[in-house]
N, C-alpha and C positions, 0 to 999 in steps of 0.2 A: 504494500500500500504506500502509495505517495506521504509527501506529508503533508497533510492537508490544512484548510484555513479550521481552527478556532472560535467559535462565538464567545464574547465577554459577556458577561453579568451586564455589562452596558448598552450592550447592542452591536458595537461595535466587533468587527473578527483581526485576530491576527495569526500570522503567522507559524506553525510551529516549530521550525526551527529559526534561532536567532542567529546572526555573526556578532559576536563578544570582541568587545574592543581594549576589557581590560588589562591587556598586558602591551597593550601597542599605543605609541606615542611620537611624537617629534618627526610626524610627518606619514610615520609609519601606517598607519590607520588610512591614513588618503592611498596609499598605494596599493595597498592588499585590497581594499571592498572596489575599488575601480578597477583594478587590473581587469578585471574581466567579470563585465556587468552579467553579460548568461546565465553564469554560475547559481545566479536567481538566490545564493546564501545570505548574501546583501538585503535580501525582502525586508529582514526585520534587523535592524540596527541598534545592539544595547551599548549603550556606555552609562557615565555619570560625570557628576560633578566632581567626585572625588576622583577621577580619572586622569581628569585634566586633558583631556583630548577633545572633548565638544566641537572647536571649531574646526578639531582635523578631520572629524566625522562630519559638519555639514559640508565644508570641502570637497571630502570624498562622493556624497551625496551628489553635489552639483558636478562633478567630473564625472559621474554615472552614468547621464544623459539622460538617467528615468524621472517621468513626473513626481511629483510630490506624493501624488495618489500610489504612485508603485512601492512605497517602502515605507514600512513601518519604524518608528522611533520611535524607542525607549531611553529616556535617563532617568536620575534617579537623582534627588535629594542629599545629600550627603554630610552637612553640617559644616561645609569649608567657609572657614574667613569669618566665624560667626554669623552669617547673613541666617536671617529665618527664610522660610520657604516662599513668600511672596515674592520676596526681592531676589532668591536664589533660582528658581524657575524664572522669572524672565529676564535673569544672567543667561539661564541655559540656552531658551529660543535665541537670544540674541548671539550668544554665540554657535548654536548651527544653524543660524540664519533660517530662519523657520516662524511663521506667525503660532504656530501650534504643535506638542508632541503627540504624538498615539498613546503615549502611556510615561504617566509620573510613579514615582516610587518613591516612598522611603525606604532609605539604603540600611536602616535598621532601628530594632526598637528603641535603641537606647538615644537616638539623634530626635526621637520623639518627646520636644521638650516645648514648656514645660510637663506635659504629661500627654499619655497616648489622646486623651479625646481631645484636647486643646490643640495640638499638631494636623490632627485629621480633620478636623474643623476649617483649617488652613487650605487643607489639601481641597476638599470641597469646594473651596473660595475657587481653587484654581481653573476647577471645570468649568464654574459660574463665570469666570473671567474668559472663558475660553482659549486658556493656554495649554491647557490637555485634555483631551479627547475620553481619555480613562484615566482613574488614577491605581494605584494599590500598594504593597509593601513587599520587602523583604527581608528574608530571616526574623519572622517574624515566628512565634510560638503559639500553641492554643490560646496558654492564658492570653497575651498578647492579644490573638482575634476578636475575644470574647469582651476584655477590655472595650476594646474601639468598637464591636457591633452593638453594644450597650447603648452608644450614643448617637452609629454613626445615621446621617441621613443615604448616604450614597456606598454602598458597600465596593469594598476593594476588590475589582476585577480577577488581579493578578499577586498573589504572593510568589516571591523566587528566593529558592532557598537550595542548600548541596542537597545534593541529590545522586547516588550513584549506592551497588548492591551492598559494599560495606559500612551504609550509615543508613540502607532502608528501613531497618525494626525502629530503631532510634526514631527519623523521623515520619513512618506509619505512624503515630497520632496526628500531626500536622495534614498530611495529605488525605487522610479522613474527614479529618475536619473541615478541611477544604471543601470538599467534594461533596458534604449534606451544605455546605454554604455557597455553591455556586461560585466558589471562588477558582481561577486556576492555578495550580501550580506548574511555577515553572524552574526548570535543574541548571543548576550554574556544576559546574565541575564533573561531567557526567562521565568522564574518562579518567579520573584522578586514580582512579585502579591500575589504570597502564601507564602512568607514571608515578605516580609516588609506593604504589604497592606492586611491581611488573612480575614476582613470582610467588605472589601468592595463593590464595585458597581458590579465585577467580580464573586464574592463567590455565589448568587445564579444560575445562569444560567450555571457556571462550573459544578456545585454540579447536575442539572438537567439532564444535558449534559452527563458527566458523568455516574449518575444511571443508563440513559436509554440505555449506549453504553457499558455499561459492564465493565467500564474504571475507572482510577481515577483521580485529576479535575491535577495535573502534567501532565497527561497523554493526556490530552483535550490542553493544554498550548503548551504542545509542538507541538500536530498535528496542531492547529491554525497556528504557526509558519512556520513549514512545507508548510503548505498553502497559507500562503504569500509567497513561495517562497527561503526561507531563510536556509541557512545552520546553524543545532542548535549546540552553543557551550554551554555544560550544564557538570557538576560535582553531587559527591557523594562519600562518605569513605563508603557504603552500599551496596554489592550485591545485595539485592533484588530491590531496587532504581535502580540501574544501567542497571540490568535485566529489568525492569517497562522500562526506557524510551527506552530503546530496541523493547521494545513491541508497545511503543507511534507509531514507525513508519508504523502500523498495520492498524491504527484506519483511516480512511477516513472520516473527518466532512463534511457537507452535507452546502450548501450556505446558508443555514439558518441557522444554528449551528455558521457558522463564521460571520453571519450578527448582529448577537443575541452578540456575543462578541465583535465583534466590538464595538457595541452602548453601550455596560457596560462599556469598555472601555474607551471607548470617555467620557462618564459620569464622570469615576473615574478620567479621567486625568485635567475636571475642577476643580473637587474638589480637586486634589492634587494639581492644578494651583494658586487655592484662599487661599488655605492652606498654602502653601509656602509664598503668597502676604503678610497673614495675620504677618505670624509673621516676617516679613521683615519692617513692618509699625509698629510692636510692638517696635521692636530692634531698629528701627529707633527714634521711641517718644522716648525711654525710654532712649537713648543717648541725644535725644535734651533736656530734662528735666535736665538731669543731667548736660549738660553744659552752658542750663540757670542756674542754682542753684551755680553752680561754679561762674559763670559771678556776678550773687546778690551776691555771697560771699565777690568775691574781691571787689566788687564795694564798700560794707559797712567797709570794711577793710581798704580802701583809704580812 
């Protein structure tokens, strides 16, 4: 299955997969989403404020050649320079040169100041003003949602939060909740398994998965994704890579192919649970030793 448009809680559809501009800057960002408009990965364009790349993204935009109706813009709120969000959203239009985004974010709960319903109050302003189209949040928590649907008039479209198999059980409550609230979720990091964990509890049954679909194990990552549900926000400075996750939206995994991941999943995220414990109890001795040792020092010094 392709990857198809989205409907928002607003009405409004986007895209579902994004090109992620957060690791690209200083020009960077204009050259990869132009390099070659077809690639159609360009559709949906995330950054932020906190990025600092905004004007290199409307840039790119206009070096595209596509109308304004053909790509979706996302940024996001971010709390830089102390500005609050009136005045920090139409920094952002102004600088991707744009009368309005597809979609605002808060880039997290805790930039929700001074308290989540007083911030999202803001964020409503911004529709009303017409400088975004939808608004929503990210990394945001149950309690978190339940907070601001408490108050809110206009419910958040989109939450985007990590999302890949070794953090699913963890955030299975978020995308539940999601999902009885019309909200979507959407995956930032959806590949971090093939880099930051490349042989772990994941690496065989991707690698199997993979061979027998014709596909590559990126490519398996993202369709699991898909599968939950979720709108993929994913990056690359590489045509063929970007071409590839193009293609991810192709692949249709089969309930055993996602069951099989799941459960690798679930595995690797004990192991990355104990692993994290482990050296949190190391760091920790390894402070108490040294302010026992300080404590005997002075003690013999008095």
């Amino acid at each position: 299955m392709p990857w198809d448009l989205v409907t928002l809680n607003s009405g409004y559809v986007m895209p579902s997969i994004a090109y992620g501009t957060w690791t690209l800057g200083n020009g960077q960002a204009s050259l990869s989403i132009a390099t070659d408009a077809s690639l159609r990965i360009g559709d949906l364009v995330d950054t932020a404020q906190g990025y600092g790349n905004e004007g290199e993204v409307g840039i790119a935009f206009h070096e595209s050649g596509l109308s304004r109706g053909d790509v979706f813009i996302t940024t996001k709120y971010s709390g830089f320079d102390g500005l609050d969000i009136p005045t920090a959203i139409r920094n952002s239009v102004n600088n991707i040169d744009t009368p309005c985004v597809d979609l605002y974010l808060i880039h997290n709960p805790r930039l929700a100041v001074p308290d989540i319903p007083t911030a999202w109050a803001e964020m409503e302003k911004v529709v009303e003003d017409g400088l975004a189209k939808s608004i929503g949040v990210s990394n945001f928590g149950v309690q978190d949602l339940e907070v601001l649907l408490a108050s809110a008039k206009i419910k958040p479209a989109v939450n985007q939060i990590l999302l890949h198999p070794y953090v699913y059980q963890q955030q299975a409550p978020i995308v539940k909740y999601a999902a009885e609230h019309a909200i979507v979720i959407e995956a930032y990091s959806a590949l971090q398994p093939l880099t930051k964990e490349p042989s772990g509890p994941l690496d065989a049954p991707l690698k199997e998965i993979a061979t027998r679909l014709g596909a590559t194990t990126d490519q398996v990552l993202l369709a699991w994704t898909k599968a939950k549900g979720a709108v993929v926000v994913t990056t690359s400075s590489k045509k063929t890579r970007l071409e590839g996750y193009q293609d991810a939206g192709d692949i249709d995994l089969s309930k055993e192919d996602i069951a099989v991941i799941d459960a690798a999943g679930a595995l690797g995220e004990k192991r990355i649970t104990a692993r994290i414990g482990l050296r949190k109890f190391g760091f920790g001795f390894l402070v108490g030793v040294v302010v026992l040792g300080l404590c005997s020092y002075f003690r013999l010094r008095i």
